[in-house]
C-alpha positions in Angstrom: 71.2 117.4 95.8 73.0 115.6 98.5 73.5 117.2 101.6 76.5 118.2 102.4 77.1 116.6 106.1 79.6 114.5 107.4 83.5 114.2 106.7 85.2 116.7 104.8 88.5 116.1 102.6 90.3 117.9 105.4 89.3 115.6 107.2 90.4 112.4 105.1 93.9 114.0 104.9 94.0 114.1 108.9 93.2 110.7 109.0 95.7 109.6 106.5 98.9 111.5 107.4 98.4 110.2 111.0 97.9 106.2 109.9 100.9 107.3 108.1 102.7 108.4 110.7 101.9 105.6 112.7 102.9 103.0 110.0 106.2 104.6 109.5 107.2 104.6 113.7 107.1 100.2 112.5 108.6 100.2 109.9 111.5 102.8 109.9 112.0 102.7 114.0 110.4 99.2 114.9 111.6 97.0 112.3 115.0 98.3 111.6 115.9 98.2 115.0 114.3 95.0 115.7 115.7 92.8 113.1 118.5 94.9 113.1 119.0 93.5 116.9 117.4 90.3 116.3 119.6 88.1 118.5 120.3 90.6 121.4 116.4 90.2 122.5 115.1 87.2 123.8 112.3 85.5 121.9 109.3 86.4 124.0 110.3 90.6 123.5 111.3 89.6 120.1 107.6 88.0 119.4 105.9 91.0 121.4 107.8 93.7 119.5 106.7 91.8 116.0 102.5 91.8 117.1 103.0 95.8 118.1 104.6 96.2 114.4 102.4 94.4 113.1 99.1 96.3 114.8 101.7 99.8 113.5 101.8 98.5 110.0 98.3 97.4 109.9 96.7 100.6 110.8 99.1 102.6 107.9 97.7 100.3 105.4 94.6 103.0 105.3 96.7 105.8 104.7 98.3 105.3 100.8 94.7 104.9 99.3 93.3 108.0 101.2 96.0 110.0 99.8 95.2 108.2 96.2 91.6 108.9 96.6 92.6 112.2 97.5 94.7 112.5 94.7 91.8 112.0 92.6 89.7 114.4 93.8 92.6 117.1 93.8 93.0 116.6 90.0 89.1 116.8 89.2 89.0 119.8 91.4 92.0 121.8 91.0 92.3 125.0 88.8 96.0 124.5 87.7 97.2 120.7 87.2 101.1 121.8 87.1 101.0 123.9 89.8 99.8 120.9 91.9 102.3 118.7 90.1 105.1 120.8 91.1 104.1 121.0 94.6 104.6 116.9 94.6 108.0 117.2 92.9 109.1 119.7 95.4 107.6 117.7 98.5 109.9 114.3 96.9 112.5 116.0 96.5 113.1 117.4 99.8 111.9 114.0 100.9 113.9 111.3 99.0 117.5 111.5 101.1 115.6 111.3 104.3 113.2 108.3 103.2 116.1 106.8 101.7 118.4 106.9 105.1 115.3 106.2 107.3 114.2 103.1 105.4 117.4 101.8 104.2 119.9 103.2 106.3 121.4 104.7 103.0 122.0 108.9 101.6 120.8 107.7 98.4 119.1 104.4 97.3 117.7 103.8 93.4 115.6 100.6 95.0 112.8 102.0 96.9 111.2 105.5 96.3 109.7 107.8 98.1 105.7 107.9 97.6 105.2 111.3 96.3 106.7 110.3 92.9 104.1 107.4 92.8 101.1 110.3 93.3 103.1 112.6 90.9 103.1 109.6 88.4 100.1 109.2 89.8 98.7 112.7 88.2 100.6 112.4 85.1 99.0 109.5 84.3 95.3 110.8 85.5 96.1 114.0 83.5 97.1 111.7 80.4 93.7 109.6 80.6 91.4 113.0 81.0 93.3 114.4 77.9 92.3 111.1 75.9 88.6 110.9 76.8 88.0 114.7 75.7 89.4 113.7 72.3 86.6 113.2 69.4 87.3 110.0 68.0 86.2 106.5 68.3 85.2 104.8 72.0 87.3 101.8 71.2 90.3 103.6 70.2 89.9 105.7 72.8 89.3 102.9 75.4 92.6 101.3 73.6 94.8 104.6 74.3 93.4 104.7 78.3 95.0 101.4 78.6 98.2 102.3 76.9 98.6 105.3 79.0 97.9 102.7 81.7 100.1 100.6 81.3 102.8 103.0 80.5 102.8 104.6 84.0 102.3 101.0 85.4 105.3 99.9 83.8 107.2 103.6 84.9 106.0 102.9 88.1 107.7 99.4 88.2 110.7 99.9 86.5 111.8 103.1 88.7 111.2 101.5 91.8 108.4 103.5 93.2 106.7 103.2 96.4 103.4 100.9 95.6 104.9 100.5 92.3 102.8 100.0 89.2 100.0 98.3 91.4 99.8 102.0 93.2 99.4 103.9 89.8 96.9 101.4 89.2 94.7 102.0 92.3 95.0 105.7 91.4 93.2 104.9 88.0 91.0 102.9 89.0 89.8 105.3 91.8 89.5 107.7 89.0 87.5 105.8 86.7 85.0 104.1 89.6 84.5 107.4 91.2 81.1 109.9 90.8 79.2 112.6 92.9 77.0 110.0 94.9 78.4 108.6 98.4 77.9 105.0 97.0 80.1 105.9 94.0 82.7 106.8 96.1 82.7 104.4 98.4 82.7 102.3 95.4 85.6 103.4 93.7 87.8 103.5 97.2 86.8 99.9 97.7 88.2 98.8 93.8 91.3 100.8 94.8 91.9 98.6 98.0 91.0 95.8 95.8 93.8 96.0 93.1 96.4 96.6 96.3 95.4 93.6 97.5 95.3 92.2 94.4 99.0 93.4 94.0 100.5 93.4 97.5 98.7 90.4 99.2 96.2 90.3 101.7 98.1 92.3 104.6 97.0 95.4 102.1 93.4 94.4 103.2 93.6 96.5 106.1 93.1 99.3 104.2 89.0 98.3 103.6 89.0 100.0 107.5 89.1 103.0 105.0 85.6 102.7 104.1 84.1 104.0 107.0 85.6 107.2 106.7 85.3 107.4 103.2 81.4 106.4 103.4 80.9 109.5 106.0 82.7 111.8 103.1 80.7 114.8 102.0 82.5 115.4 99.3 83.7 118.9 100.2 87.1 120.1 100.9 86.6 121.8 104.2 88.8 123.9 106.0 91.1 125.5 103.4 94.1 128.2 103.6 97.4 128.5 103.0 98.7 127.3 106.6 96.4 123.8 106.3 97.7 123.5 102.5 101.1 124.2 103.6 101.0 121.8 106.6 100.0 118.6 104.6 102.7 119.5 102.5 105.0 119.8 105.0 103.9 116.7 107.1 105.8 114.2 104.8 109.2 115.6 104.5 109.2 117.1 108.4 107.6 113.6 109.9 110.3 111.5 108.5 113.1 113.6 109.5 112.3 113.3 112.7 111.9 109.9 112.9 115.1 109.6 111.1 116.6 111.9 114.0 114.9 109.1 116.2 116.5 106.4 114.8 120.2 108.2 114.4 119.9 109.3 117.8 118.2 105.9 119.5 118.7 103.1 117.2 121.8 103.1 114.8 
């Protein structure tokens, strides 16, 4: 058996709700003030500004397929799949209006989602596939229905405007399918997750491969684990951007 040393998925979570953090302080403080202000700066703070954002947005690009890989692991190891749905729909709910005015300066906005419907889609669509592959019938009609389901919460994922769209659902399955009990297998399946971002978003989503390292130190465990920690990742979303839309209301609008 392997030994169980090294990063925990406490750990991961830390990692990804700070590069989160730390991509959000670009693009709902930086660039909305920035561009917002675009001809009030001169062009040497304007260029300066634009390489910190950049570093800011760079750094988050780990954060979305930690939480996917996460994700993953949540659904193969949790005892109750619609209790941990519900906990998402809650969390982007209370989240939506304040994404909506930190990001487009808006109470409500159809256009651009909050990312906890794209993991809740996410799960539905995991939850979907696992239902198919326990079914007793033939491996290419099975394989057949995966891909339907597939592309289903692809095309949900497009059509309602969520956050990584259908190329984020798609990293979520592919994680799903890639990923196994051995380091290399995870490693593995966090690296064709990157993949089909970049694939998807371009190459600035290529950042994210930073995400290996961490991953490759994962022990597979969940660590430290209460209702306080569970509560705080939880939390974190909603309360985080908030308080940088406080920021922002306060500072920069």
């Amino acid at each position: 058996m392997e030994k169980k040393f090294g990063m925990t998925g406490t750990w991961l979570k830390l990692i990804a709700v700070t590069t989160m953090f730390i991509d959000h302080i670009g693009a709902g403080i930086i660039e909305i003030w920035l561009y917002g202000n675009w001809y009030s700066f001169p062009e040497d703070y304007r260029q300066k500004m634009e390489m910190v954002d950049g570093v800011l947005r760079a750094i988050g690009r780990i954060a979305f397929p930690i939480f996917c890989y996460m994700l993953v692991e949540g659904f193969l190891h949790t005892r109750n799949v619609k209790k941990y749905g519900l906990r998402l729909f809650v969390v982007g709910l209370i989240s939506e209006i304040p994404f909506d005015y930190l990001f487009a300066n808006d109470i409500f906005n159809l256009y651009h989602n909050n990312v906890m419907w794209e993991l809740l889609l996410g799960l539905l669509v995991l939850n979907s596939i696992s239902y198919v592959e326990q079914l007793n019938i033939n491996n290419k009609v099975k394989n057949l229905q995966i891909m339907i389901v597939l592309l289903v919460g692809m095309l949900i994922g497009h059509f309602t405007a969520l956050d990584y769209g259908a190329g984020g659902i798609c990293c979520i399955a592919a994680m799903y399918m890639w990923n196994g009990t051995e380091r290399i297998q995870r490693v593995k399946a966090f690296a064709v997750g990157v993949l089909v971002l970049v694939v998807t978003f371009g190459l600035k989503e290529a950042w994210a491969f930073l995400g290996i390292i961490p991953m490759y130190f994962y022990n597979g465990t969940r660590g430290a684990d209460n209702k306080a920690i569970r509560l705080f990742f939880y939390l974190f979303y909603p309360v985080h951007i908030i308080l940088l839309g406080l920021i922002a209301y306060s500072f920069f609008r």
